[in-house]
C-alpha positions as a printed NumPy array, in Angstrom:
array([[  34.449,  -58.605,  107.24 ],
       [  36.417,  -58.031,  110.116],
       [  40.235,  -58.083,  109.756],
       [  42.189,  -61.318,  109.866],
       [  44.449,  -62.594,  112.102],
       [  48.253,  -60.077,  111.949],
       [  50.785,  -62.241,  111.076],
       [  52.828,  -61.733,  114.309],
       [  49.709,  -63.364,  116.094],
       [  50.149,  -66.263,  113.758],
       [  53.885,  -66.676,  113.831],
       [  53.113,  -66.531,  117.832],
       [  50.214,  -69.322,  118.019],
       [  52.124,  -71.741,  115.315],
       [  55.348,  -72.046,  117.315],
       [  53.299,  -71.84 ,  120.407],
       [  51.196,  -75.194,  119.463],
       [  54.958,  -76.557,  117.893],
       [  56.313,  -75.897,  121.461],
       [  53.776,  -77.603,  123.561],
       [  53.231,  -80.842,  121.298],
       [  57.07 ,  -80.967,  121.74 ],
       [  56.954,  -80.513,  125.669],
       [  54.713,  -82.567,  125.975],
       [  55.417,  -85.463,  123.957],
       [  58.794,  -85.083,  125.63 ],
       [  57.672,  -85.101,  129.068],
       [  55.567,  -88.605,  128.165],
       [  57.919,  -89.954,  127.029],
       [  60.787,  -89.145,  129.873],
       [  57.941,  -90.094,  132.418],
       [  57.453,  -93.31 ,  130.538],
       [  61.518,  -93.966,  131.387],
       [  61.541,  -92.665,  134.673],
       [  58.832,  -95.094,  135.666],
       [  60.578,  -98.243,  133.834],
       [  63.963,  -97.095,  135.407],
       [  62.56 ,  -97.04 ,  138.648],
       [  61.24 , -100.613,  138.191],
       [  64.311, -102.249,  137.09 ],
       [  66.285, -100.426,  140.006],
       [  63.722, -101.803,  142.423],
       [  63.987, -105.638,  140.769],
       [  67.629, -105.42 ,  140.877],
       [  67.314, -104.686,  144.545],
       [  64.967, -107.488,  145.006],
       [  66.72 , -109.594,  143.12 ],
       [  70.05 , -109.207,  145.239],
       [  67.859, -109.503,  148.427],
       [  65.963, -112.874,  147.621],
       [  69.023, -114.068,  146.556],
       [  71.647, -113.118,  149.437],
       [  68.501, -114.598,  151.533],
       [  68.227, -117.707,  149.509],
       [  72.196, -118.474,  149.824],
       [  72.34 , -117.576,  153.483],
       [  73.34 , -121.121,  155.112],
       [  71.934, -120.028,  158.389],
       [  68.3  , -120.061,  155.9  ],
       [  68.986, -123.315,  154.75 ],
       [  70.57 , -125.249,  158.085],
       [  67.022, -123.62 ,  159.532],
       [  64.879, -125.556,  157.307],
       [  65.983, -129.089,  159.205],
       [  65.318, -127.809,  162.711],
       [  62.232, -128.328,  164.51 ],
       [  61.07 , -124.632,  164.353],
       [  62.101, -123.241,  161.216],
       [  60.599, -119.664,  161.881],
       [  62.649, -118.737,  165.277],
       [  65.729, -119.22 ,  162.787],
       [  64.053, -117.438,  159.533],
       [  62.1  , -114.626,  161.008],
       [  64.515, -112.652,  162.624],
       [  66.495, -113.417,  160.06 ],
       [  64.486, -111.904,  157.038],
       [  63.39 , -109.114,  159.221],
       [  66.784, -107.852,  159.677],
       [  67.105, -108.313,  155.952],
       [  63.816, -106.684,  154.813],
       [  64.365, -103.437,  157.18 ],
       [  67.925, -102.873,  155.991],
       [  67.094, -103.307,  152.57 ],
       [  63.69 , -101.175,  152.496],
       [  61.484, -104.012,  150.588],
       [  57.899, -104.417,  152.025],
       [  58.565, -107.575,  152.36 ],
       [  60.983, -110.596,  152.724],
       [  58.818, -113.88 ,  152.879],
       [  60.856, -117.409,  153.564],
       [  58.293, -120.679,  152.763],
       [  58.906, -124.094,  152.535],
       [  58.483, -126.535,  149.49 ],
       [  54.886, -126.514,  150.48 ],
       [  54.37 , -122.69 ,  150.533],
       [  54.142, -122.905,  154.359],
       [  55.718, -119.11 ,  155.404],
       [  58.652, -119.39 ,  157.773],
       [  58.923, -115.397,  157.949],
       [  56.438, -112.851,  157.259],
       [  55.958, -109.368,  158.273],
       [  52.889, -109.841,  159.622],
       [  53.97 , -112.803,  162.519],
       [  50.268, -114.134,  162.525],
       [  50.925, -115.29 ,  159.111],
       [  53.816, -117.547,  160.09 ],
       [  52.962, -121.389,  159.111],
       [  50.246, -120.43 ,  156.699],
       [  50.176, -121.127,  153.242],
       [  51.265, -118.862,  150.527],
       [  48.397, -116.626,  149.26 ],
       [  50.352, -116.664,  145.581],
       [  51.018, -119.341,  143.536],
       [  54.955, -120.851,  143.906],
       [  55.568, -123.014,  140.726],
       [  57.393, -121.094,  139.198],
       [  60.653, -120.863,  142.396],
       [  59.726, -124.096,  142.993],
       [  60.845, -125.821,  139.67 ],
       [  64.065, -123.727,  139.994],
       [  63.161, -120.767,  137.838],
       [  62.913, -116.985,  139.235],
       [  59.791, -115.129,  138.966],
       [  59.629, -111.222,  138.504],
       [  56.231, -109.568,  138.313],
       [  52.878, -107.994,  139.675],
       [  50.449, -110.024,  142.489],
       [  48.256, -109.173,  145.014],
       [  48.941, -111.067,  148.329],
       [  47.989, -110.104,  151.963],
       [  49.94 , -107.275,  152.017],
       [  48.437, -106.061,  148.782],
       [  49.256, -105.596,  145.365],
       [  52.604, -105.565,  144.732],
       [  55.914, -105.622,  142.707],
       [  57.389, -108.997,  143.695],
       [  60.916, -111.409,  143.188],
       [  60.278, -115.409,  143.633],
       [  64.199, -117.342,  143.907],
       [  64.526, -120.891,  144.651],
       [  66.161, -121.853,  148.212],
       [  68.283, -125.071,  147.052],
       [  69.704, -127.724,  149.884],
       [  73.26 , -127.773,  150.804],
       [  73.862, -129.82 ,  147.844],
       [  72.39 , -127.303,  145.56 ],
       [  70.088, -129.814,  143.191],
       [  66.482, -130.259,  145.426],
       [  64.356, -127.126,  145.502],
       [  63.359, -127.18 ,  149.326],
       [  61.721, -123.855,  149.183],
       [  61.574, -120.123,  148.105],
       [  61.871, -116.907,  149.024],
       [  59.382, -113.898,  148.051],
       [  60.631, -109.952,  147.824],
       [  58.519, -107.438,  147.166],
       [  57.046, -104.139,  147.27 ],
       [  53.956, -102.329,  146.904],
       [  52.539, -100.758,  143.78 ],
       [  51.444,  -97.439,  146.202],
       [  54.935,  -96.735,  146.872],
       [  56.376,  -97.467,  143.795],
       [  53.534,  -94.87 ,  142.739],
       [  54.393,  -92.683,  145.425],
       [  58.32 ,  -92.921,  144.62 ],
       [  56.861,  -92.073,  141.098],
       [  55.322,  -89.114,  141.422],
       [  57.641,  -87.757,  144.056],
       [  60.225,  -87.598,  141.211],
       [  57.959,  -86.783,  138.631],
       [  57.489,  -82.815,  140.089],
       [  60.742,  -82.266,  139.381],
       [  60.366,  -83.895,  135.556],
       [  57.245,  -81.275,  135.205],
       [  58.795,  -77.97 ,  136.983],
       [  61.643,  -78.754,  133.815],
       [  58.347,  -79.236,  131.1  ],
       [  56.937,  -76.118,  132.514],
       [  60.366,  -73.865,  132.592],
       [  61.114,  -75.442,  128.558],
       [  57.397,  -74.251,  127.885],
       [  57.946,  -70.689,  128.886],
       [  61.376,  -70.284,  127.572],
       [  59.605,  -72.115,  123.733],
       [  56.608,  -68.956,  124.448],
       [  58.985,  -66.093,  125.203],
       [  61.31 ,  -67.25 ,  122.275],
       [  58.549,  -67.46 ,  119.983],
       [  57.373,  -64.622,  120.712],
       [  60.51 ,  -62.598,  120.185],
       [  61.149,  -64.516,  116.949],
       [  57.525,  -63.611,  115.985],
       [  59.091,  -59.745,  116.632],
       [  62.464,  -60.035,  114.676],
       [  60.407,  -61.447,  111.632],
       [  57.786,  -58.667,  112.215],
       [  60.935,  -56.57 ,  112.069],
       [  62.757,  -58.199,  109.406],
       [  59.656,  -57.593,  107.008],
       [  59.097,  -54.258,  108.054],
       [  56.029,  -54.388,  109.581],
       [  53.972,  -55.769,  106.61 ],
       [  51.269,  -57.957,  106.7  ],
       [  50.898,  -61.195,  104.309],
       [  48.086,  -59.565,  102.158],
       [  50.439,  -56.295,  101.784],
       [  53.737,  -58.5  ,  100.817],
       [  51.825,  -60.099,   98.294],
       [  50.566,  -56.603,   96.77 ],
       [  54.496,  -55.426,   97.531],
       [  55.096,  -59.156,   95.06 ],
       [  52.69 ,  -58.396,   92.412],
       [  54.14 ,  -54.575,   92.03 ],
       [  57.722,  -55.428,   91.572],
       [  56.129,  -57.86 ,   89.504],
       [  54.268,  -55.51 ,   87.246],
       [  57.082,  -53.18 ,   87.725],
       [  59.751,  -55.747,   86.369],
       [  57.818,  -56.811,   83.468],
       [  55.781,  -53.361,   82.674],
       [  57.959,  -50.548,   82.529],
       [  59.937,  -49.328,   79.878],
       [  62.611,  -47.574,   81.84 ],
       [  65.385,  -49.83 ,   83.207],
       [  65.599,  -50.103,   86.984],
       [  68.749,  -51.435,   88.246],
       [  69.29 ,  -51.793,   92.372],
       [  72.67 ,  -52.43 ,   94.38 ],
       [  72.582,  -53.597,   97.987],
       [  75.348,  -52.336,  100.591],
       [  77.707,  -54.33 ,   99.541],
       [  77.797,  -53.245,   95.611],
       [  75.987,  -56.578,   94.343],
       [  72.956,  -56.319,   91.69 ],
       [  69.467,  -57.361,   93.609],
       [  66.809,  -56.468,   91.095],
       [  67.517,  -55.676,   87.566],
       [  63.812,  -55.448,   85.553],
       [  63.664,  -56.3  ,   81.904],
       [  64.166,  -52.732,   80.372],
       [  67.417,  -52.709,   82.268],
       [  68.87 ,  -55.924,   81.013],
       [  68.035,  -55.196,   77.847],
       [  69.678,  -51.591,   77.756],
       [  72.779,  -53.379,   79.211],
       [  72.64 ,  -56.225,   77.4  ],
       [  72.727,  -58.756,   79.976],
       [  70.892,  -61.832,   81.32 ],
       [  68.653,  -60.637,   84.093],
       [  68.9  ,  -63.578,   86.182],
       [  72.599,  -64.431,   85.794],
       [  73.529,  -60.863,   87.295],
       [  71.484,  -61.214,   90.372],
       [  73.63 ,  -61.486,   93.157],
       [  76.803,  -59.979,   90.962],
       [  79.128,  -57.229,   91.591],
       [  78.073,  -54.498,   90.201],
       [  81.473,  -53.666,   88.764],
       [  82.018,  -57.145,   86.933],
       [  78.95 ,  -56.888,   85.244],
       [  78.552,  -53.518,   84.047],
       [  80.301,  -51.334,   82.537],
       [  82.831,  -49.448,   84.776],
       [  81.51 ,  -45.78 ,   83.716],
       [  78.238,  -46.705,   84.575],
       [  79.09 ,  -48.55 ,   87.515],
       [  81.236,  -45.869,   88.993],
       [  78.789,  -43.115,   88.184],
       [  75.935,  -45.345,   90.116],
       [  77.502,  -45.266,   93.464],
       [  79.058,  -42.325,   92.928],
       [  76.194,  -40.599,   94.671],
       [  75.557,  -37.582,   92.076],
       [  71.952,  -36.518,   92.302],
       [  71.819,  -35.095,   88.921],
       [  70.799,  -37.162,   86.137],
       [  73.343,  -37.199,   83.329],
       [  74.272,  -39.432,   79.987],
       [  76.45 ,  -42.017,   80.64 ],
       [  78.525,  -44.682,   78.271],
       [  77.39 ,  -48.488,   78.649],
       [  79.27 ,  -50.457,   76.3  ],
       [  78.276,  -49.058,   72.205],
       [  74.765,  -47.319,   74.294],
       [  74.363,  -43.454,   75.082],
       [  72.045,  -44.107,   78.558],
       [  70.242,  -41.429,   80.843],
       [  71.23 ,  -42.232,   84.025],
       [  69.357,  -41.07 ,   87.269],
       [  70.797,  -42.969,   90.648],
       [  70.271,  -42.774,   94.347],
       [  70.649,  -43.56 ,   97.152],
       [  67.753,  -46.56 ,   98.605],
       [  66.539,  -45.481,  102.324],
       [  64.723,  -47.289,  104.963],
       [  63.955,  -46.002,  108.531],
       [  66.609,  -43.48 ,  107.939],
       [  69.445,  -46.489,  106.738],
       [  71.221,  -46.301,  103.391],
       [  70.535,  -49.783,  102.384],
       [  72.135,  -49.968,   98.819],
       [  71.808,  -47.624,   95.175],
       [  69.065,  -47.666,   92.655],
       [  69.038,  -46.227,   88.894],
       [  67.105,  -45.262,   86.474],
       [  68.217,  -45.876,   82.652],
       [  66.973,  -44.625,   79.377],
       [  67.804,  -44.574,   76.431],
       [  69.299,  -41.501,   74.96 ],
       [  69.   ,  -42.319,   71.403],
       [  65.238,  -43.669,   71.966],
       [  64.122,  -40.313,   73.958],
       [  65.589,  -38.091,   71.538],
       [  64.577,  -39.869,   68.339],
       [  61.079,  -37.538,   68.055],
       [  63.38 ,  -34.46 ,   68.561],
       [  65.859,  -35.167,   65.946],
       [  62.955,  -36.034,   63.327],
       [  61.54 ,  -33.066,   64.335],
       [  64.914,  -31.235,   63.833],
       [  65.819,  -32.675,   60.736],
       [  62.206,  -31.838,   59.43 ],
       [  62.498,  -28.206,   60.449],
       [  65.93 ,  -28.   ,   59.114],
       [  64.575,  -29.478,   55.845],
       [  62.375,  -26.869,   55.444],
       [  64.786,  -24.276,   56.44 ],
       [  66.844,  -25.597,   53.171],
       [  63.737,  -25.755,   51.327],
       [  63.124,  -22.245,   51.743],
       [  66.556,  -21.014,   50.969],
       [  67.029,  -23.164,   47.448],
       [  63.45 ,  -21.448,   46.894],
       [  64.909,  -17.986,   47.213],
       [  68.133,  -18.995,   45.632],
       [  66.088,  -20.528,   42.972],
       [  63.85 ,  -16.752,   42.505],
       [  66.676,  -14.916,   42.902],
       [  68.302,  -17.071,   39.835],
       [  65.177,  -16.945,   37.759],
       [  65.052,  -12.863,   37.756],
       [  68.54 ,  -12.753,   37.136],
       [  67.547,  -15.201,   33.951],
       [  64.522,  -13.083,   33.338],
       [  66.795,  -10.233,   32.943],
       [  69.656,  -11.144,   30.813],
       [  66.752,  -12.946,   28.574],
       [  64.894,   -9.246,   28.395],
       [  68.227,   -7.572,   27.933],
       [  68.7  ,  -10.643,   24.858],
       [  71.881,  -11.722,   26.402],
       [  71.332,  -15.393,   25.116],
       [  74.602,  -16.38 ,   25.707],
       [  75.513,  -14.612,   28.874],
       [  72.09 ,  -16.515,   30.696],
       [  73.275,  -19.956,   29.196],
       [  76.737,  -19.264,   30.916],
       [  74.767,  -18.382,   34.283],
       [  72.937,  -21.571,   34.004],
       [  76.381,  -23.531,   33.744],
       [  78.275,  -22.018,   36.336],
       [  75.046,  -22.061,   38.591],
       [  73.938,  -25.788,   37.609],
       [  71.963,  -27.649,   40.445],
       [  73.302,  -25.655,   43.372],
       [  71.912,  -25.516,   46.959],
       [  72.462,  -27.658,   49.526],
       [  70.757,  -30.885,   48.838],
       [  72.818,  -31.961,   45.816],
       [  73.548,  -35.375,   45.34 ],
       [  76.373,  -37.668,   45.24 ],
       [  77.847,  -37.955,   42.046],
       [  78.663,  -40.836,   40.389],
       [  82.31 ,  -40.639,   41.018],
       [  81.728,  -40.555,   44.318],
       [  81.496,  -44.3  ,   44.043],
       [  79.33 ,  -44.727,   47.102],
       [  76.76 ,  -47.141,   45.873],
       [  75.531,  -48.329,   49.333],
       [  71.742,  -46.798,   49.423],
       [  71.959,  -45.766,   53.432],
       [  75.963,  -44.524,   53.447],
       [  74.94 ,  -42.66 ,   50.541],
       [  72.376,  -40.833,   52.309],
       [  73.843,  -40.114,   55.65 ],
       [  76.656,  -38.374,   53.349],
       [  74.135,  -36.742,   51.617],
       [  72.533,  -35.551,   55.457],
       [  76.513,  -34.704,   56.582],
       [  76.871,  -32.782,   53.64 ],
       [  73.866,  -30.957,   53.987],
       [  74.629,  -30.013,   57.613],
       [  78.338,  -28.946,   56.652],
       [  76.771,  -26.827,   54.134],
       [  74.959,  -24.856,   56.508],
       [  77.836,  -24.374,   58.561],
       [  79.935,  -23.394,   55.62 ],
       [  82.023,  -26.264,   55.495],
       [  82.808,  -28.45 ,   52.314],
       [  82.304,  -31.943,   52.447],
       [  84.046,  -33.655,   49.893],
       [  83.939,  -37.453,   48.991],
       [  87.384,  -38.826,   47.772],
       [  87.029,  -40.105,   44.374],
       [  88.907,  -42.841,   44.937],
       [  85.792,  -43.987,   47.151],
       [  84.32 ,  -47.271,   46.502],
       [  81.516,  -49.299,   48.752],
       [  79.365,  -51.714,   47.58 ],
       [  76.438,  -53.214,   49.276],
       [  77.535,  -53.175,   52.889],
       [  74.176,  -54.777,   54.313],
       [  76.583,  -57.25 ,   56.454],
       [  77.992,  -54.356,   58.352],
       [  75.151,  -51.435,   57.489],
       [  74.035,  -50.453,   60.849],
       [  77.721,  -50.285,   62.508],
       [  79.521,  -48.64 ,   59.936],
       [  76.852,  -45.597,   60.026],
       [  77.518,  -45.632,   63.489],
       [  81.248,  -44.906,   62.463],
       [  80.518,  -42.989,   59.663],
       [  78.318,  -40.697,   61.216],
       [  80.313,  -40.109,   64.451],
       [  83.541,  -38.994,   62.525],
       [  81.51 ,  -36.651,   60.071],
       [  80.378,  -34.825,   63.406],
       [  83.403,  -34.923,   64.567],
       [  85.357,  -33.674,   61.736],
       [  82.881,  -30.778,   61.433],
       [  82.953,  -29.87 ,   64.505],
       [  86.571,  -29.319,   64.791],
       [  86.719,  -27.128,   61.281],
       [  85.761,  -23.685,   61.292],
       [  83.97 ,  -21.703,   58.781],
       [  85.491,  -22.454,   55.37 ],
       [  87.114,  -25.71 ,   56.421],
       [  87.002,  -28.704,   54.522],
       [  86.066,  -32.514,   55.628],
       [  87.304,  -34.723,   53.576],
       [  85.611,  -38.755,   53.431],
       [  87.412,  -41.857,   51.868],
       [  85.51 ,  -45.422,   52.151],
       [  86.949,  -48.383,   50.69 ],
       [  86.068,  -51.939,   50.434],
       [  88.528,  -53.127,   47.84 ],
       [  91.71 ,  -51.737,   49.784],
       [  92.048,  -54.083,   51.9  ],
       [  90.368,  -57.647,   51.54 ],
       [  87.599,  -58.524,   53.352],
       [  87.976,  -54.732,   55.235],
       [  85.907,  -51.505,   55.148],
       [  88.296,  -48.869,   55.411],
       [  86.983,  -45.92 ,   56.374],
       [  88.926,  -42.261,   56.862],
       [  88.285,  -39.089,   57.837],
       [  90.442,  -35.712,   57.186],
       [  89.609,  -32.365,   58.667],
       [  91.655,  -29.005,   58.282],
       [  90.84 ,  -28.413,   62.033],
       [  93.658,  -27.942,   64.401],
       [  94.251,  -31.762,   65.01 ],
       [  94.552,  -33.975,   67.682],
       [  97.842,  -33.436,   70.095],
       [ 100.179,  -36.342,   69.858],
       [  99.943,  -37.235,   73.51 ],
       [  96.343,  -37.575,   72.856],
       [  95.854,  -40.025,   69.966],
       [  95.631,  -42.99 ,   72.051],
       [  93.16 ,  -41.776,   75.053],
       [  91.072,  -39.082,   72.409],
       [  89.343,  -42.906,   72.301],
       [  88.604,  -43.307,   76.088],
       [  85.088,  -41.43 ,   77.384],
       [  85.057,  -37.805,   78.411],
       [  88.612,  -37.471,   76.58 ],
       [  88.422,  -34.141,   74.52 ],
       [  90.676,  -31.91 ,   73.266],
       [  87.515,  -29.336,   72.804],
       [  86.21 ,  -27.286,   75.374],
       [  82.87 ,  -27.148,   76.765],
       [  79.894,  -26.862,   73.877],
       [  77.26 ,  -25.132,   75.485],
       [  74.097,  -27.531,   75.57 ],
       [  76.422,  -30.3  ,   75.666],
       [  75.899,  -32.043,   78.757],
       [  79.252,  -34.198,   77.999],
       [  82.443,  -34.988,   75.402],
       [  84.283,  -37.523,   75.008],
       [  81.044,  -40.325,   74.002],
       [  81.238,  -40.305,   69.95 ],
       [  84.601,  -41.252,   69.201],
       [  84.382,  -44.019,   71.981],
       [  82.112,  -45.637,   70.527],
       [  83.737,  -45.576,   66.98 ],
       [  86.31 ,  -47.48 ,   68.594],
       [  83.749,  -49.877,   70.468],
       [  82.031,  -50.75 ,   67.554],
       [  85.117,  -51.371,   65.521],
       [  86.88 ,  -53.543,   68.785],
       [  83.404,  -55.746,   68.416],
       [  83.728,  -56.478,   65.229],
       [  87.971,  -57.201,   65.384],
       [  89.201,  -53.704,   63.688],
       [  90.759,  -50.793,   64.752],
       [  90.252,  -47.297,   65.242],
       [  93.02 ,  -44.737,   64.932],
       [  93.981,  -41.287,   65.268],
       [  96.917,  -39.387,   63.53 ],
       [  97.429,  -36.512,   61.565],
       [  95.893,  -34.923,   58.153],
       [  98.014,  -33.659,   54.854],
       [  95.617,  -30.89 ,   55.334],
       [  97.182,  -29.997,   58.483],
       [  93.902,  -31.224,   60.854],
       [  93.023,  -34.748,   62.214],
       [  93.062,  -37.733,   60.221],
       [  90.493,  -40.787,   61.728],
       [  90.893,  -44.341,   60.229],
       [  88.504,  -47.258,   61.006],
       [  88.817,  -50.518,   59.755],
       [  85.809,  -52.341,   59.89 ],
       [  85.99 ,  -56.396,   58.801],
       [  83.529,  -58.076,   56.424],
       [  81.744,  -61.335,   57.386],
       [  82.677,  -64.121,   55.676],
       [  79.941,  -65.172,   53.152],
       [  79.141,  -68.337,   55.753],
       [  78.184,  -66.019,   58.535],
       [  75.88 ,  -63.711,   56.374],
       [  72.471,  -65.562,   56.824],
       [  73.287,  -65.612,   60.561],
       [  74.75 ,  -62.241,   61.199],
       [  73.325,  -58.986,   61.834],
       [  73.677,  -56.093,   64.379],
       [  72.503,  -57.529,   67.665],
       [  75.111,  -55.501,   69.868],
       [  73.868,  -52.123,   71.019],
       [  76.819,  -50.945,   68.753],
       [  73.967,  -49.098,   66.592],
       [  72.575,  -47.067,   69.232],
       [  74.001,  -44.406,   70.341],
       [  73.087,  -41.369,   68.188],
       [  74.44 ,  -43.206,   65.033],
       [  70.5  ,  -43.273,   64.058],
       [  69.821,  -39.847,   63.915],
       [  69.82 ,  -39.59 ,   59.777],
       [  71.395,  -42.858,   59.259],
       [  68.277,  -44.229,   57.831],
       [  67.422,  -40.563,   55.854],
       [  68.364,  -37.057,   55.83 ],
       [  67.139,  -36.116,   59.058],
       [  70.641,  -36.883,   60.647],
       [  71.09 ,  -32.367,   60.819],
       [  69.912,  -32.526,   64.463],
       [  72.32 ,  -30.999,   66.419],
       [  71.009,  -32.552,   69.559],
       [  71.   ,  -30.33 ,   73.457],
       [  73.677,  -33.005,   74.731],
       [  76.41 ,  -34.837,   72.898],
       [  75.009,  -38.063,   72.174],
       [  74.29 ,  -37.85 ,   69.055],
       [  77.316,  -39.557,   66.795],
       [  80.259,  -37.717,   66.384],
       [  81.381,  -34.451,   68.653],
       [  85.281,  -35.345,   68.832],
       [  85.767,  -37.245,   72.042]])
């Protein structure tokens, strides 16, 4: 098939055809008026004549004389020359001409019928006559008195020259038609151009494959895609996006970019850094790749790519936490041989009671010991991200210690947020201890009513004072550079997130053990919102997942988004 019409060729033929029906119905229609306007100008001339003829007492003194016509002729002549009629014809009562342009028709009767003057009325309209056909004016010529009809007088002129006068106006009329019809092609085609230009180039059948890819695109991919005209306002936001940001896709269309969105992300968006980097949206760790959009060499705007960090990394961090499993596996093994020769040996040797002491002051051991029942954690999934924390500390030779003045019941309300805040201030606090430090957890429910109170101690080297208010605020640390950290300053801001959704507080002071003291108070639902209530913020996101639902949570991650590293 060969190819269809281009669309500039349309554009150019529809307004083309649009243009011409308009010229020319125009042109009708102003020919239609400029005929009837010369009409009426005529009969108002004729008119005037017949009746400045009819009134004339020479005219009617004539008709008593003996020879009307010697009077009349010369008369209506006069008249019919100076007012540029065809004709000015003067007849009796009995249609018997008294003037005519033609003298040989003086004293014959009137070749049209004259009823109409002759009972007083005037008659405007088309006859033919001796002259030919023509536009004519019948008035009444009244006696001196003004009440007998004694005859009538006939203006007129012929339908040739009204033609003639017709069409010598009308060239001007159609030079106008034919100048509006060129100025309607060029402008058409010129808007046919800008449109052509406007839309790039493309084709119909190309603009709807363009449509059904940003379609597909929208709807299909999993990675957000977020765009920003010139101006800083949100054109096309796909679904990934709006979920990752939590927004309504259509009510941010057309939106500044820094009302809607978070101002870290925002900023970092038109900031113009090539580099792809993690970035803070609200409670949500996101990857964040954004450019610059160009088009025949023009900036035209910003576009982004988000992920998210917690959902890329999840395989690595099970795959972590399984490899650092087996890792503690292996040593309890060898701890465990190692403890079963020394048993082996003191049993040989028949030291009874110096292998029953052994066993004591050994008991479970390892790293993967469980919470006591002191610890009086009885929430299934805070009791085993402690369990995780622990486990990690333990590696890094840190003790982990549960207060025993602990107490959490089921906390299925709050669950997911609280081991987002649990988990970011165990990091934290073992981050900032060095070998042989101690963290030290205390979570309450029954300290404050209808609170969680959650608080962390460290015997790190604490948080300045100037920085106990801002250690809260993104890429705020008072830790240097990690290598294989890509950023600071995300974990403890979105402690303090999470508990600002939910109406706590998140503070910062100082430890009796000399370190950094965190305290989070988290409030509990009321029983009435229970059924209805449920983490639907992206408060859980964010690296609070990796081993809050197991013991996986070891993976110390290649950039600081998991939950925790002190902001």
């Amino acid at each position: 098939m060969g190819r269809s019409m281009s669309l500039r060729m349309q554009l150019l033929l529809l307004q083309v055809a649009i243009v011409l029906a308009t010229v020319v119905g125009t042109g009708l229609v102003a020919a239609l008026l400029q005929e009837q306007q010369l009409r009426e100008s005529y009969q108002e001339r004729m008119v005037a004549v017949a009746q400045s003829v009819a009134s004339l007492p020479a005219i009617t003194e004539a008709f008593d004389d003996a020879e009307p016509a010697a009077v009349i002729q010369p008369i209506a002549e006069v008249i019919r020359e100076a007012s540029d009629v065809t004709y000015v014809v003067v007849s009796d009562d009995e249609g018997i001409r008294y003037s005519h342009p033609d003298p040989a028709r003086i004293g014959e009767r009137v070749s049209t019928d004259p009823s109409v003057p002759l009972s007083g009325r005037i008659y405007v309209g088309t006859q033919t006559g001796t002259l030919g056909e023509s536009w004519r004016v019948k008035v009444p010529i009244f006696d001196e008195d003004g009440t007998t009809v004694i005859g009538q007088v006939s203006v007129g002129i012929l339908e040739s020259e009204l033609r003639a006068d017709f069409l010598g106006g009308l060239w001007g009329l159609l030079a106008a038609l034919v100048g509006a019809t060129l100025v309607g092609v060029l402008g058409s085609a010129w808007i046919g151009a800008l449109i052509r230009r406007r839309i790039y180039g493309l084709e119909p059948d190309e603009i709807r494959g363009l449509l059904e890819t940003r379609e597909a695109m929208l709807h299909g991919i999993r990675e957000g895609l977020l765009a920003l005209d010139d101006d800083r306002r949100i054109v096309l936001v796909n679904d990934a996006a709006a979920r990752l940001l939590g927004v309504d896709a259509v009510d941010v269309l057309g939106r500044p970019v820094d009302e809607m969105l978070d101002g870290e992300l925002a900023r970092f968006i038109t900031a113009g850094d090539p580099d792809e980097a993690p970035v803070l949206s609200g409670e949500r760790v996101l990857l964040v790749h954004a450019d610059r959009i160009r088009v025949d060499g023009r900036e035209v705007g910003w576009i982004a790519i988000l992920r998210d960090r917690t959902e890329l990394e999840t395989m690595l961090r099970e795959l972590h936490g399984a490899q650092s499993l087996a890792e503690d596996l292996r040593a309890q093994s060898h701890e465990f041989s190692n403890s079963l020769h020394v048993l082996g040996g003191l049993i040989e040797l028949g030291h009874l009671d110096a292998a029953l002491a052994f066993i004591d002051r050994v008991g479970a051991g390892g790293a993967l010991s469980a919470l006591h029942d002191h610890d009086g954690i009885a929430d299934v999934e805070t009791a085993a991200l402690v369990l995780a924390k622990r486990s990690r500390a333990h590696e890094l030779g840190i003790a982990l210690e549960v207060d025993p003045a602990s107490h959490l019941g089921d906390a299925l309300a709050i669950s997911d947020d609280l081991l987002t805040v649990v988990g970011n201030l165990l990091d934290n606090a073992i981050e900032a201890c060095v070998f042989g430090g101690t963290v030290r957890l205390s979570i309450r429910d029954e300290l404050e009513p209808g609170f969680v109170v959650v608080r962390v101690d460290d015997d790190g080297p604490g948080v300045p004072t100037e920085l106990r208010e801002a250690i809260f605020e993104p890429d705020v640390s008072d830790k240097p550079p990690a290598p294989g950290k890509a950023r600071r300053g995300i974990g403890l801001t979105i402690v303090k997130r999470v508990a600002r959704r939910l109406g706590g507080s998140a503070s910062a002071g100082a430890s009796a053990t000399g370190g950094a003291r965190f305290t989070v108070r988290l409030p509990l639902p009321a029983a009435s919102e229970l059924t209805g209530s449920g983490p639907d913020a992206p408060g859980v996101q964010a690296g609070a997942d990796d081993a809050e639902r197991g013991a996986a949570a070891n993976a110390d991650s290649a950039a600081d988004t998991r939950p925790g590293a002190r902001a």
